[in-house]
Biotite code that builds the C-alpha atoms (Angstrom):
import biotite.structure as struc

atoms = struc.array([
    struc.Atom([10.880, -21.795, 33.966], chain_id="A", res_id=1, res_name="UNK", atom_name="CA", element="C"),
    struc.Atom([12.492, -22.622, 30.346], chain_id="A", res_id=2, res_name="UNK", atom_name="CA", element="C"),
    struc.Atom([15.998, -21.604, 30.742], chain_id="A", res_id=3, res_name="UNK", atom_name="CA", element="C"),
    struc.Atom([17.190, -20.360, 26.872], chain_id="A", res_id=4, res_name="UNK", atom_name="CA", element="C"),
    struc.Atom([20.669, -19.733, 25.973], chain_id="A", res_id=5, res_name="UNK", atom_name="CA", element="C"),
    struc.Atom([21.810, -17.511, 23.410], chain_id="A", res_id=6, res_name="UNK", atom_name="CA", element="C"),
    struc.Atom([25.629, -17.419, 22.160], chain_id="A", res_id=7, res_name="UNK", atom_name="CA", element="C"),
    struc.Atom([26.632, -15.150, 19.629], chain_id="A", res_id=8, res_name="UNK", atom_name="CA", element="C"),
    struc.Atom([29.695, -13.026, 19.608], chain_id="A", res_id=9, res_name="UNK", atom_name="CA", element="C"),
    struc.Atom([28.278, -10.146, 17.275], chain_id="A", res_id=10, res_name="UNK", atom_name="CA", element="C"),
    struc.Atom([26.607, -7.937, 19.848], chain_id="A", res_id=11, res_name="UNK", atom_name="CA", element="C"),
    struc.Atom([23.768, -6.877, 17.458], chain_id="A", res_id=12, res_name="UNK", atom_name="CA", element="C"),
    struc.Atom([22.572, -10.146, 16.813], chain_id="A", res_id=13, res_name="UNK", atom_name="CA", element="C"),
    struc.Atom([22.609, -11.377, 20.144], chain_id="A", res_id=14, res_name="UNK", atom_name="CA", element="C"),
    struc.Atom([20.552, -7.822, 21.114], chain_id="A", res_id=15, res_name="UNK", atom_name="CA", element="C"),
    struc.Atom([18.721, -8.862, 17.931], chain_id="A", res_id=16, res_name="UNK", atom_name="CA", element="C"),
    struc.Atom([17.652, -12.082, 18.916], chain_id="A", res_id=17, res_name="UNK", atom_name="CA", element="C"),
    struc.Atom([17.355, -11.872, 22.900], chain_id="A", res_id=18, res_name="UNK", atom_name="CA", element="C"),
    struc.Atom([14.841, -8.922, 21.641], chain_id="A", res_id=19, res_name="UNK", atom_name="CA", element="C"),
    struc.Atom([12.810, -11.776, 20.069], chain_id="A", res_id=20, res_name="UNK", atom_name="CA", element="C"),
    struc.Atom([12.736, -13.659, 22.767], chain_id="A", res_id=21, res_name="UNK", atom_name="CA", element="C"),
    struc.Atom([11.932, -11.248, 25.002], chain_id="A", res_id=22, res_name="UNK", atom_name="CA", element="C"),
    struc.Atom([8.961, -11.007, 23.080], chain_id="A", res_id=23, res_name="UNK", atom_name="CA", element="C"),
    struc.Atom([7.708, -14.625, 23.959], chain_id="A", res_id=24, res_name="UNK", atom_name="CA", element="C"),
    struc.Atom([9.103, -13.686, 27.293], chain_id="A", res_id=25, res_name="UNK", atom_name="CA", element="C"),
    struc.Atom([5.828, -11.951, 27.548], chain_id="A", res_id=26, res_name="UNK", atom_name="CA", element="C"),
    struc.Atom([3.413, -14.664, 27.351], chain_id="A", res_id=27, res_name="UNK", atom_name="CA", element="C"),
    struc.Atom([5.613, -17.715, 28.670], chain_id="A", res_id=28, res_name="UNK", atom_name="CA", element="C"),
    struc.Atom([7.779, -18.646, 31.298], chain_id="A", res_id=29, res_name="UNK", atom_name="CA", element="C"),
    struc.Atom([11.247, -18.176, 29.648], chain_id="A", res_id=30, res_name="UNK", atom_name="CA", element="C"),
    struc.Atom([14.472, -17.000, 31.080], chain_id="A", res_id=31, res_name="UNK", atom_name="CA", element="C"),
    struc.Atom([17.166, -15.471, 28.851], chain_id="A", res_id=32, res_name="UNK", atom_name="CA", element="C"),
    struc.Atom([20.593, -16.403, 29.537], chain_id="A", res_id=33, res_name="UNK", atom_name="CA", element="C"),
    struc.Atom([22.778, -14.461, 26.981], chain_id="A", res_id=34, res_name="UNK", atom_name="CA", element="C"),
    struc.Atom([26.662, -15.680, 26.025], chain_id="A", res_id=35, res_name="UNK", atom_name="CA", element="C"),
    struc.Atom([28.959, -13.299, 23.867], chain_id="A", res_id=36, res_name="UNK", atom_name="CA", element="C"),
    struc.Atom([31.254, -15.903, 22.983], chain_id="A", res_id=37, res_name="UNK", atom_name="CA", element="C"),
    struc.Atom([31.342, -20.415, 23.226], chain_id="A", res_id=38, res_name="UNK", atom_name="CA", element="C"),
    struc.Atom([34.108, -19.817, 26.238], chain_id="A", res_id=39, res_name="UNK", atom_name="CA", element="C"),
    struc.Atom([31.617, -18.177, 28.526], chain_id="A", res_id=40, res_name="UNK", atom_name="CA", element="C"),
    struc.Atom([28.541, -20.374, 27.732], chain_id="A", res_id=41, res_name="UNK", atom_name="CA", element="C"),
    struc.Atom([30.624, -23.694, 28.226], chain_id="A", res_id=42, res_name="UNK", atom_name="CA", element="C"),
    struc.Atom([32.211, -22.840, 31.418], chain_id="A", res_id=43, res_name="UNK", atom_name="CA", element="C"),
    struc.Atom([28.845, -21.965, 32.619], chain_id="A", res_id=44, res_name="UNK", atom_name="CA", element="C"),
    struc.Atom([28.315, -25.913, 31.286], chain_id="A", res_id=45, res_name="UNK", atom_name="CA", element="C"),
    struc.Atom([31.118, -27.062, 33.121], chain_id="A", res_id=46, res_name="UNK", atom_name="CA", element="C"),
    struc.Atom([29.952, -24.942, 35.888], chain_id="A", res_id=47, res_name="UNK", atom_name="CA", element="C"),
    struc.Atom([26.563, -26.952, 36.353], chain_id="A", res_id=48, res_name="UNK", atom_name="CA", element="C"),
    struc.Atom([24.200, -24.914, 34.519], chain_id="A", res_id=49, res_name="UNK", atom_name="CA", element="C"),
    struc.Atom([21.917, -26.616, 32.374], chain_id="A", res_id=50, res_name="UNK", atom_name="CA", element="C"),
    struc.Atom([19.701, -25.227, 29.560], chain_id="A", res_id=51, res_name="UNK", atom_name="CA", element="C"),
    struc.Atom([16.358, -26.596, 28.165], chain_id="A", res_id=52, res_name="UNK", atom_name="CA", element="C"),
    struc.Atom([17.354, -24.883, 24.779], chain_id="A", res_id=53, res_name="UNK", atom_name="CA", element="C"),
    struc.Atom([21.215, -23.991, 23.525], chain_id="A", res_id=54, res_name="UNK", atom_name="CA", element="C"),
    struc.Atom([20.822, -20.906, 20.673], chain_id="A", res_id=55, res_name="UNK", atom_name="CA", element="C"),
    struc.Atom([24.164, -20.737, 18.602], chain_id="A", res_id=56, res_name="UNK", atom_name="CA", element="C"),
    struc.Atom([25.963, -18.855, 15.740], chain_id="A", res_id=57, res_name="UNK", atom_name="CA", element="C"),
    struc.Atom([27.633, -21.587, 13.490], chain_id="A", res_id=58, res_name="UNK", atom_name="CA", element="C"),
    struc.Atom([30.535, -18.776, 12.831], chain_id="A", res_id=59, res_name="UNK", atom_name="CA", element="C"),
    struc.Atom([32.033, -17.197, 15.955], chain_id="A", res_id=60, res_name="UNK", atom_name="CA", element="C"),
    struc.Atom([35.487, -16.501, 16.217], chain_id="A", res_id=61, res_name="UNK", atom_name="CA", element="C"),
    struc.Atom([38.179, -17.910, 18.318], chain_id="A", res_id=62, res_name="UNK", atom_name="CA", element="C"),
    struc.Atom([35.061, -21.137, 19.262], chain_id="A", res_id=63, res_name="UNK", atom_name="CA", element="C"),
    struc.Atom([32.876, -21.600, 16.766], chain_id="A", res_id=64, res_name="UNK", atom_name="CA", element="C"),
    struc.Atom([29.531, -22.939, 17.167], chain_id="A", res_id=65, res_name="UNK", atom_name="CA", element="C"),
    struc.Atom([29.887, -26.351, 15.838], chain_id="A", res_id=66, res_name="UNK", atom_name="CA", element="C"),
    struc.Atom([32.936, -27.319, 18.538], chain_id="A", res_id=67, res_name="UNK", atom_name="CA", element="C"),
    struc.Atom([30.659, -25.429, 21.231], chain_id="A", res_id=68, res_name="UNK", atom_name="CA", element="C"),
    struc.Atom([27.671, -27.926, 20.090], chain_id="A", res_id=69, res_name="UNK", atom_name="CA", element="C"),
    struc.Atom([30.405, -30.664, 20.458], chain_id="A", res_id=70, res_name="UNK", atom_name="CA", element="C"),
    struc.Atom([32.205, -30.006, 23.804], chain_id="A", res_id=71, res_name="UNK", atom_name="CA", element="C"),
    struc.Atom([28.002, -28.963, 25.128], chain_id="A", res_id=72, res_name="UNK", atom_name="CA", element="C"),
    struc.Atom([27.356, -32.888, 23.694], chain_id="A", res_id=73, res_name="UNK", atom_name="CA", element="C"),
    struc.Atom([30.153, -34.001, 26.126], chain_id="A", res_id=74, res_name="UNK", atom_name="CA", element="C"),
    struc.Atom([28.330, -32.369, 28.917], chain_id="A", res_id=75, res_name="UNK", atom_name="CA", element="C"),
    struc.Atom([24.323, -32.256, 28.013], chain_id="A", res_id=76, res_name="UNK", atom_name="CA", element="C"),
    struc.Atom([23.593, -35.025, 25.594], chain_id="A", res_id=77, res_name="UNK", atom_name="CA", element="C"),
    struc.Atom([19.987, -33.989, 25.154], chain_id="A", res_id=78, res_name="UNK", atom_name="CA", element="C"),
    struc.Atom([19.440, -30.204, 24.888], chain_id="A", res_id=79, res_name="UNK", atom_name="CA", element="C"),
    struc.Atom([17.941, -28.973, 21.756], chain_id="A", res_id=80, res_name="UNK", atom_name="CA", element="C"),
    struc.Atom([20.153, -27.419, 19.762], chain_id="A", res_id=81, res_name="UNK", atom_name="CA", element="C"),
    struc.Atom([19.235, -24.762, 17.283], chain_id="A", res_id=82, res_name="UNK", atom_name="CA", element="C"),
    struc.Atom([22.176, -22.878, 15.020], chain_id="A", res_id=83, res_name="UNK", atom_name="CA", element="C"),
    struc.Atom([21.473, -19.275, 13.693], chain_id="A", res_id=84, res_name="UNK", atom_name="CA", element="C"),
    struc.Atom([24.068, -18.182, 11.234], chain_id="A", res_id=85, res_name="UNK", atom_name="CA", element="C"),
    struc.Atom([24.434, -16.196, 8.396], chain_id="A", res_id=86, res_name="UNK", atom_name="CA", element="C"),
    struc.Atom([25.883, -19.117, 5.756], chain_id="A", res_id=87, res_name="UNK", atom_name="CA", element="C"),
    struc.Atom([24.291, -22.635, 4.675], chain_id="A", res_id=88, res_name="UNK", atom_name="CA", element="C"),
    struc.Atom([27.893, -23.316, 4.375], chain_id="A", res_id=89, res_name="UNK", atom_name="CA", element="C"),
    struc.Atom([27.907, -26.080, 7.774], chain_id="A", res_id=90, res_name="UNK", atom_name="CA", element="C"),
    struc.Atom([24.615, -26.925, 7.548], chain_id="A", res_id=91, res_name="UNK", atom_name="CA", element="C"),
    struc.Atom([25.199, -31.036, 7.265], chain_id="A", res_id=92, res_name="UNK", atom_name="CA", element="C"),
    struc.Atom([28.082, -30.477, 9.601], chain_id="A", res_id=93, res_name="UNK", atom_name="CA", element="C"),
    struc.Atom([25.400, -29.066, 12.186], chain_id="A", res_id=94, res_name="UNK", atom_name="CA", element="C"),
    struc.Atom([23.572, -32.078, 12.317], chain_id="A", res_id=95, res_name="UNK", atom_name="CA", element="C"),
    struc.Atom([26.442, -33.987, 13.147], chain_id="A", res_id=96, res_name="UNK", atom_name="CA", element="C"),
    struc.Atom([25.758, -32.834, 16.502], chain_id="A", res_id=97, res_name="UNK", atom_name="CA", element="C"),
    struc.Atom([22.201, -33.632, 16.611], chain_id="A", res_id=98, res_name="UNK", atom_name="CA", element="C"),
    struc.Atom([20.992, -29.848, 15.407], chain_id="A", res_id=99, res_name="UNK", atom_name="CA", element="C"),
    struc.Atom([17.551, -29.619, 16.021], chain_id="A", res_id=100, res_name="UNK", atom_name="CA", element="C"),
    struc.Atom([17.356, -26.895, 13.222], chain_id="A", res_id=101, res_name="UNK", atom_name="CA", element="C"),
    struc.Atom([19.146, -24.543, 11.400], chain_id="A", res_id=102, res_name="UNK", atom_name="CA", element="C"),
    struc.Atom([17.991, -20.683, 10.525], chain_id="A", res_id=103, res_name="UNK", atom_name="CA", element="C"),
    struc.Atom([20.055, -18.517, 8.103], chain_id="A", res_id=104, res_name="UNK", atom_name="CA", element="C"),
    struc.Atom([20.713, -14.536, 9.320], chain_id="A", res_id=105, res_name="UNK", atom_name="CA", element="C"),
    struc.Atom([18.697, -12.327, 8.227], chain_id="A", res_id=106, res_name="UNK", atom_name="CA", element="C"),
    struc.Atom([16.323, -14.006, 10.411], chain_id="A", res_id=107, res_name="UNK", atom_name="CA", element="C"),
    struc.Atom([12.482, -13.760, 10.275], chain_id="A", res_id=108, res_name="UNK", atom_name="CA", element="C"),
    struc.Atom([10.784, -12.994, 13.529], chain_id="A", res_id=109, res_name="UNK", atom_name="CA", element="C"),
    struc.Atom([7.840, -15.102, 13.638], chain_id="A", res_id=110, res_name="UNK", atom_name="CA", element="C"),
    struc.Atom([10.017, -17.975, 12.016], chain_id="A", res_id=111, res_name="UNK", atom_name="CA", element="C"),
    struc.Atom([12.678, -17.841, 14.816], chain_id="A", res_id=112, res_name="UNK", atom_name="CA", element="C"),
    struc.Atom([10.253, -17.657, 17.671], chain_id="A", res_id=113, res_name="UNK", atom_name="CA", element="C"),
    struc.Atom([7.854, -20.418, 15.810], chain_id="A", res_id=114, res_name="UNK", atom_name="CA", element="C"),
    struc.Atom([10.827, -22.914, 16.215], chain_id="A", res_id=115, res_name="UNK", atom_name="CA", element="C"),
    struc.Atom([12.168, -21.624, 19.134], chain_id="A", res_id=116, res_name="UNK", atom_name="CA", element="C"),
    struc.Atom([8.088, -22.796, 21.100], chain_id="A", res_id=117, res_name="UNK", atom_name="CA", element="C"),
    struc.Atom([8.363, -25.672, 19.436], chain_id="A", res_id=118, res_name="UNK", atom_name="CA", element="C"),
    struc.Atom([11.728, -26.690, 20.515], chain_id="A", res_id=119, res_name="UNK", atom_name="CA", element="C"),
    struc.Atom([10.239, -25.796, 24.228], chain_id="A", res_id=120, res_name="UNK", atom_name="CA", element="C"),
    struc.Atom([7.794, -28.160, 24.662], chain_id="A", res_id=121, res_name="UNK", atom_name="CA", element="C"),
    struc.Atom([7.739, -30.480, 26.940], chain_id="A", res_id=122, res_name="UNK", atom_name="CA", element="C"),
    struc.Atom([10.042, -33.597, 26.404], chain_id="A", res_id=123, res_name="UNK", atom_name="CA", element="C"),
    struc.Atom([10.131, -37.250, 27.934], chain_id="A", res_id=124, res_name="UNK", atom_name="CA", element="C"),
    struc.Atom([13.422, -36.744, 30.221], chain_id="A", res_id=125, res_name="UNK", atom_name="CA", element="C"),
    struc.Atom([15.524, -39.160, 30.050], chain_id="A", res_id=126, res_name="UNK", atom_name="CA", element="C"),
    struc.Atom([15.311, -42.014, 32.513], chain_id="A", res_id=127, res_name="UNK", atom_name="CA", element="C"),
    struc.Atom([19.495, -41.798, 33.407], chain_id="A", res_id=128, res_name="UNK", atom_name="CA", element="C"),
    struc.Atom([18.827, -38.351, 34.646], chain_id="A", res_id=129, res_name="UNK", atom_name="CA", element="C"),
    struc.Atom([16.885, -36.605, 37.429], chain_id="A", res_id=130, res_name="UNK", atom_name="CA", element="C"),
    struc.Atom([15.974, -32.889, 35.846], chain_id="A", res_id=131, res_name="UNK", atom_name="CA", element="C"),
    struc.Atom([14.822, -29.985, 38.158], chain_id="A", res_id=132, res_name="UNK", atom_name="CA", element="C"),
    struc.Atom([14.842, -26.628, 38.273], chain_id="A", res_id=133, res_name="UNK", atom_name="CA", element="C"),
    struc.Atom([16.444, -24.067, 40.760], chain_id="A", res_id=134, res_name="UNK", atom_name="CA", element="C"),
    struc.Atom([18.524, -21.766, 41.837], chain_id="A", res_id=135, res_name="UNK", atom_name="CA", element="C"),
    struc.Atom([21.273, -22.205, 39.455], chain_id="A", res_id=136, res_name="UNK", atom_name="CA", element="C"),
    struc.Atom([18.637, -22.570, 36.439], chain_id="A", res_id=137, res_name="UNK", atom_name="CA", element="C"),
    struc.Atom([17.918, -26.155, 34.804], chain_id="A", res_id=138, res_name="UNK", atom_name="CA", element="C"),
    struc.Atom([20.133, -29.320, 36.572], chain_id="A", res_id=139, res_name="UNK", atom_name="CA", element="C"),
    struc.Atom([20.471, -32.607, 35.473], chain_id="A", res_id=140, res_name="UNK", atom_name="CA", element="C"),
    struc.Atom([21.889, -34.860, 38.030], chain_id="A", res_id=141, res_name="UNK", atom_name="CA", element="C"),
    struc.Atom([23.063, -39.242, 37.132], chain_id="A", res_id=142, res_name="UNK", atom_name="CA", element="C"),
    struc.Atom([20.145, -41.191, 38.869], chain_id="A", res_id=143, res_name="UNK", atom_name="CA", element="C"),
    struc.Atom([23.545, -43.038, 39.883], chain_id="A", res_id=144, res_name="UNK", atom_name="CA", element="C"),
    struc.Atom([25.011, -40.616, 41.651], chain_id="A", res_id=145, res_name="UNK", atom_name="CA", element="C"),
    struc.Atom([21.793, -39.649, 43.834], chain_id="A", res_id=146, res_name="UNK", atom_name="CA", element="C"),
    struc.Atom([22.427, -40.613, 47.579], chain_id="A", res_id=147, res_name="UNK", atom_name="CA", element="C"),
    struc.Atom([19.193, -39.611, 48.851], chain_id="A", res_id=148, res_name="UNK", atom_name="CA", element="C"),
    struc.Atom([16.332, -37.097, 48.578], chain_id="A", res_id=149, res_name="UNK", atom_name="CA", element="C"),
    struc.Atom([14.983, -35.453, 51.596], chain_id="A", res_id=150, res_name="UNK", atom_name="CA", element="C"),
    struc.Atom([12.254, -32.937, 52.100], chain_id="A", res_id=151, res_name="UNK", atom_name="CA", element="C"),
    struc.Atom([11.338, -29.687, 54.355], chain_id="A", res_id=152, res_name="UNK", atom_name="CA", element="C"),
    struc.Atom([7.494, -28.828, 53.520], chain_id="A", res_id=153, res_name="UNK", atom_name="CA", element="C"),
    struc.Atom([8.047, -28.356, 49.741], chain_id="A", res_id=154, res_name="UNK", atom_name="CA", element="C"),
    struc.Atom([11.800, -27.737, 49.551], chain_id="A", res_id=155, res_name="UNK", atom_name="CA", element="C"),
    struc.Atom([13.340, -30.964, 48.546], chain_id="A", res_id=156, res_name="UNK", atom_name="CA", element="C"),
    struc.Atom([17.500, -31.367, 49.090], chain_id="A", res_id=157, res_name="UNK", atom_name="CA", element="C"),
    struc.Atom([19.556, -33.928, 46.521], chain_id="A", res_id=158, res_name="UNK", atom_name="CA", element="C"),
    struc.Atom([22.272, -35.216, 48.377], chain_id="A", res_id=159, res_name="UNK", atom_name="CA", element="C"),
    struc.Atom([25.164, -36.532, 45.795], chain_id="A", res_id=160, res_name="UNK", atom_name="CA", element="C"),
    struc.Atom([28.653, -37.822, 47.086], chain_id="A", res_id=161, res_name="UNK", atom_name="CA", element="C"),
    struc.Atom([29.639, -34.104, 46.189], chain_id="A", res_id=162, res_name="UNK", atom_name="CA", element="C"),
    struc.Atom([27.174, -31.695, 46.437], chain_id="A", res_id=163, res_name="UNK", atom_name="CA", element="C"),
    struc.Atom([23.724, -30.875, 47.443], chain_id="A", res_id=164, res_name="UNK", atom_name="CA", element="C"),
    struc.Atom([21.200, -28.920, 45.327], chain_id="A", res_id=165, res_name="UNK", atom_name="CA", element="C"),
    struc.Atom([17.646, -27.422, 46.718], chain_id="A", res_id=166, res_name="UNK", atom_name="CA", element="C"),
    struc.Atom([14.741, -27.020, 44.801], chain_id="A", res_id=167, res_name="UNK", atom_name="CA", element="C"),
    struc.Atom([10.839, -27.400, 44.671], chain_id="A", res_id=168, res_name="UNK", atom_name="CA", element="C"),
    struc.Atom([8.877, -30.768, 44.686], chain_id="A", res_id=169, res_name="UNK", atom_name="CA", element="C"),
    struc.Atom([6.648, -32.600, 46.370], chain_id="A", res_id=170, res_name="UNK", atom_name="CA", element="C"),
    struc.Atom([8.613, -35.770, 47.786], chain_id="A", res_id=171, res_name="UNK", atom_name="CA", element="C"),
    struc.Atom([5.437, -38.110, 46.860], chain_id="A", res_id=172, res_name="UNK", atom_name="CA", element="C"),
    struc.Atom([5.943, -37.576, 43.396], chain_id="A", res_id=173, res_name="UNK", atom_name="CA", element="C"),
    struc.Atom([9.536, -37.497, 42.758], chain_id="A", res_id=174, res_name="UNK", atom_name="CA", element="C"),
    struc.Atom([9.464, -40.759, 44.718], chain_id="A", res_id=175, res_name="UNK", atom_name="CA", element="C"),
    struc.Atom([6.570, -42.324, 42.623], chain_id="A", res_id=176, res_name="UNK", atom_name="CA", element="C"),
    struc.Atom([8.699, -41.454, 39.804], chain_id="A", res_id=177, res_name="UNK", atom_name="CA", element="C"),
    struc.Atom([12.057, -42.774, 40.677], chain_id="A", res_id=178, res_name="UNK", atom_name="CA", element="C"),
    struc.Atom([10.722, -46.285, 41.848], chain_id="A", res_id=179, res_name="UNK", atom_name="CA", element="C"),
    struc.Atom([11.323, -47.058, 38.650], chain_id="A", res_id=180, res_name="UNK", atom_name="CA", element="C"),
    struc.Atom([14.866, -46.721, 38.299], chain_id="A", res_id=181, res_name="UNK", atom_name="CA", element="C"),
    struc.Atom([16.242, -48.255, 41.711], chain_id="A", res_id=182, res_name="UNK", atom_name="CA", element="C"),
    struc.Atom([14.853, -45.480, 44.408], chain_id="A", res_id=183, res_name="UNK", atom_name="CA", element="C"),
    struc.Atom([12.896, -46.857, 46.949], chain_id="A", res_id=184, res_name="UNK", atom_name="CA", element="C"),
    struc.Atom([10.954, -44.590, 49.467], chain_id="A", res_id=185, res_name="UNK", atom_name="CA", element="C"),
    struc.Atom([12.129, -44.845, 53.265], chain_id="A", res_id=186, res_name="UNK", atom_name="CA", element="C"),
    struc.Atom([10.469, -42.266, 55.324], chain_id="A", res_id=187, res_name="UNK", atom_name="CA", element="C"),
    struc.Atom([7.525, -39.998, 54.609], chain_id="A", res_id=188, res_name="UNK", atom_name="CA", element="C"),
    struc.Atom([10.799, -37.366, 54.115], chain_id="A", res_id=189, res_name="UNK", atom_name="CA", element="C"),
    struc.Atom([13.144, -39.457, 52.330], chain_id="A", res_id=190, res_name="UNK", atom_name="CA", element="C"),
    struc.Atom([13.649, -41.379, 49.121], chain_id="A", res_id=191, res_name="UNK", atom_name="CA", element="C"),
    struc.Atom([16.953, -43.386, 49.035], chain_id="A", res_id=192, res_name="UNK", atom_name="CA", element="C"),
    struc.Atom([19.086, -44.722, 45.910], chain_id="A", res_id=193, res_name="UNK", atom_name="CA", element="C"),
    struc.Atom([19.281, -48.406, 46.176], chain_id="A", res_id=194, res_name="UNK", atom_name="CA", element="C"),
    struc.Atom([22.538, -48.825, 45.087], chain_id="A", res_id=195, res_name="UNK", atom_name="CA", element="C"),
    struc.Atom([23.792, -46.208, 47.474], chain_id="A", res_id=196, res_name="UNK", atom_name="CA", element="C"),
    struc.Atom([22.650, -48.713, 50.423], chain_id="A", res_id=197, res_name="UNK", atom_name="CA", element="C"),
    struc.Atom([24.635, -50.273, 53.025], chain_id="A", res_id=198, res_name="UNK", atom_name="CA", element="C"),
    struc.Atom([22.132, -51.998, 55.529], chain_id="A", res_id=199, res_name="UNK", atom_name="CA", element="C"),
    struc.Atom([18.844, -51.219, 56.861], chain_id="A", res_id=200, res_name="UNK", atom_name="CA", element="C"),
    struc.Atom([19.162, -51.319, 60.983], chain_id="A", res_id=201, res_name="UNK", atom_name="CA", element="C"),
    struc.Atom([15.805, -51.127, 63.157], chain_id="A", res_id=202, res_name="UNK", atom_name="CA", element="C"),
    struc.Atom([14.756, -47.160, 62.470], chain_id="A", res_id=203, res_name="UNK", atom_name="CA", element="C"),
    struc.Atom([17.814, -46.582, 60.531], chain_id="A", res_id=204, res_name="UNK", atom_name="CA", element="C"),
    struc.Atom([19.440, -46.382, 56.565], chain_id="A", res_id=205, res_name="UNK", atom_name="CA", element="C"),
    struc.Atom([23.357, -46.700, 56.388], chain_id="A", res_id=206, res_name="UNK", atom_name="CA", element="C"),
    struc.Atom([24.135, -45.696, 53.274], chain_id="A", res_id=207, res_name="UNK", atom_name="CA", element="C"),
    struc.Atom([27.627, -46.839, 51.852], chain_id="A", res_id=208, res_name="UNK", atom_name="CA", element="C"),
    struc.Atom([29.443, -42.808, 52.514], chain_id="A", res_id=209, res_name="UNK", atom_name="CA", element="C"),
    struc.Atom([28.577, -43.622, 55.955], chain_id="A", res_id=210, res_name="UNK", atom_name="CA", element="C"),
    struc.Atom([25.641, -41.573, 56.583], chain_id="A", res_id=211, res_name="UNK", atom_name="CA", element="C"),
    struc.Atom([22.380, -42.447, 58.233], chain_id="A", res_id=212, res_name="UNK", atom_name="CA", element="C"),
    struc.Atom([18.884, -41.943, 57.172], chain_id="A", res_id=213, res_name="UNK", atom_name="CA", element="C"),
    struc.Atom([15.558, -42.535, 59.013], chain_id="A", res_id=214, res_name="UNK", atom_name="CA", element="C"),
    struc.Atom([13.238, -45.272, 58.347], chain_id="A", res_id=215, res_name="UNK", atom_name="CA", element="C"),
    struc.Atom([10.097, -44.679, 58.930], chain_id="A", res_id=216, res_name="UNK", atom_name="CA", element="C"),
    struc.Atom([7.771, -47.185, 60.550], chain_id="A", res_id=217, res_name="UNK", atom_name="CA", element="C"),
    struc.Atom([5.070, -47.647, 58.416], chain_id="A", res_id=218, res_name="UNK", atom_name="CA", element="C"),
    struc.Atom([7.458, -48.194, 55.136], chain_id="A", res_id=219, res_name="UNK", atom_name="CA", element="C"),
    struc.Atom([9.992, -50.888, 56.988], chain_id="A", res_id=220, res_name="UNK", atom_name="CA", element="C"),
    struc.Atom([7.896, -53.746, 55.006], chain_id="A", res_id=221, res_name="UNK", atom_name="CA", element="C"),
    struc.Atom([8.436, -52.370, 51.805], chain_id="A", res_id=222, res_name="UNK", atom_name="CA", element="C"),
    struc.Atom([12.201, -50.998, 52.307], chain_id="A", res_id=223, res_name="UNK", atom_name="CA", element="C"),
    struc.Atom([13.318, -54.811, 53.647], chain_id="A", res_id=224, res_name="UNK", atom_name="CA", element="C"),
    struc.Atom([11.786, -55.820, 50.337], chain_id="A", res_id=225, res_name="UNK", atom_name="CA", element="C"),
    struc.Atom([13.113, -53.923, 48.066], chain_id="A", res_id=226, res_name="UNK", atom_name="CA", element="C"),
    struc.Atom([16.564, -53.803, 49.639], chain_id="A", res_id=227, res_name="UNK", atom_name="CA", element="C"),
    struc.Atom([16.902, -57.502, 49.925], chain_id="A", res_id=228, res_name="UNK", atom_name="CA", element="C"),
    struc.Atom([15.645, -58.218, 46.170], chain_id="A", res_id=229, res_name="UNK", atom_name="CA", element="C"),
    struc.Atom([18.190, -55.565, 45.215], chain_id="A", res_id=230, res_name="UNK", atom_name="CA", element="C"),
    struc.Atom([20.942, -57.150, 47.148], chain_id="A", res_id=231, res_name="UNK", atom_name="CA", element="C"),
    struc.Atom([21.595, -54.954, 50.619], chain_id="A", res_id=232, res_name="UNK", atom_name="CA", element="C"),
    struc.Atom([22.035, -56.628, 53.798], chain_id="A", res_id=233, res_name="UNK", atom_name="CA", element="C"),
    struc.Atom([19.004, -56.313, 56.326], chain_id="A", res_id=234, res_name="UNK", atom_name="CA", element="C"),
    struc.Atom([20.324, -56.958, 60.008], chain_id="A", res_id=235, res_name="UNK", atom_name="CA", element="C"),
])
């Protein structure tokens, strides 16, 4: 699912333009998440949602567009960012916070939902970040801040310090591509963060907020590698 977010405080151009994309609703896999002002669509930001593409009006009243884009940089560095207005007036000043484009009101249908598809393809994520879908819509979670991933059939569960967050995967995979960036595979149910252990025990991961994880026999050869080459005591 391509989570879309559309912030405008006029109320017929945000009926306008969720109309539109209801219409590519149709034939893709988009979800419309609308915002009547930048206040409502940042604390959803600050509230962990995430967005695959941000839709803005440059002029909005009491937050306009342009300090949305910049507090939603603070936040999402990465989201496509595509301002609908009805001047060319802040058009350089859009790009200051990496704008993908920039449509003047009246806007044409078929040019609207042309960029919109195009701004939805699929990107190369960032390596820094972990991206999944769930409940909640699109999350991004720091690779540092991963504990562990563990997995229930094909439900997998992000542990962080914090929080945990449940979504759909196939462990394999998300494992496969994590090795990359410090993860190491410990148990046919579990992919640990590296940095996040303590010691490796017999069957067991300590991890350094004092939980344990199990390691599974047939990847103990592998985890005492990695973990020792990376640092982490093996008793």
């Amino acid at each position: 699912m391509n989570y879309v977010a559309l912030c405008d405080d006029n109320s017929y151009d945000l009926e306008l333009l969720g109309s539109y994309l209801r219409e590519l609703q149709d034939g893709s896999n988009v979800g419309i998440v609308p915002f009547s002002c930048g206040h409502k669509l940042l604390q959803a930001y600050r509230g962990g949602e995430r967005f695959h593409l941000v839709i803005l009006d440059m002029r909005m009243e009491k937050l306009n567009g342009l300090d949305t884009a910049r507090e939603i940089r603070k936040l999402d560095s990465d989201v496509p960012l595509l301002f609908v207005t009805g001047t060319a007036e802040y058009a350089l000043e859009g790009y200051t916070v990496q704008a993908s484009r920039y449509l003047l009101k009246p806007v044409d249908k078929q040019v609207f939902l042309h960029n919109v598809s195009h701004l939805l393809q699929p990107r190369e994520t960032p390596s820094r970040y972990l991206s999944f879908t769930c409940s909640s819509g699109l999350m991004k979670v720091p690779n540092d801040s991963i504990l562990y991933l563990e997995s229930f059939k094909r439900t997998v569960v992000l542990h962080t310090p914090k929080e945990e967050h449940s979504f759909t995967g196939r462990i394999g995979e998300i494992a496969e591509k994590l090795e990359k960036h410090g993860f190491v595979r410990v148990h046919k149910s579990y992919v640990a963060n590296l940095c996040h252990i303590e010691c490796i025990y017999k069957e067991t991961v300590r991890l350094d907020n004092g939980h344990s994880i199990p390691l599974g026999r047939h990847y103990g050869k592998t985890v005492q590698a990695a973990v020792l080459h990376h640092g982490v005591a093996s008793l």
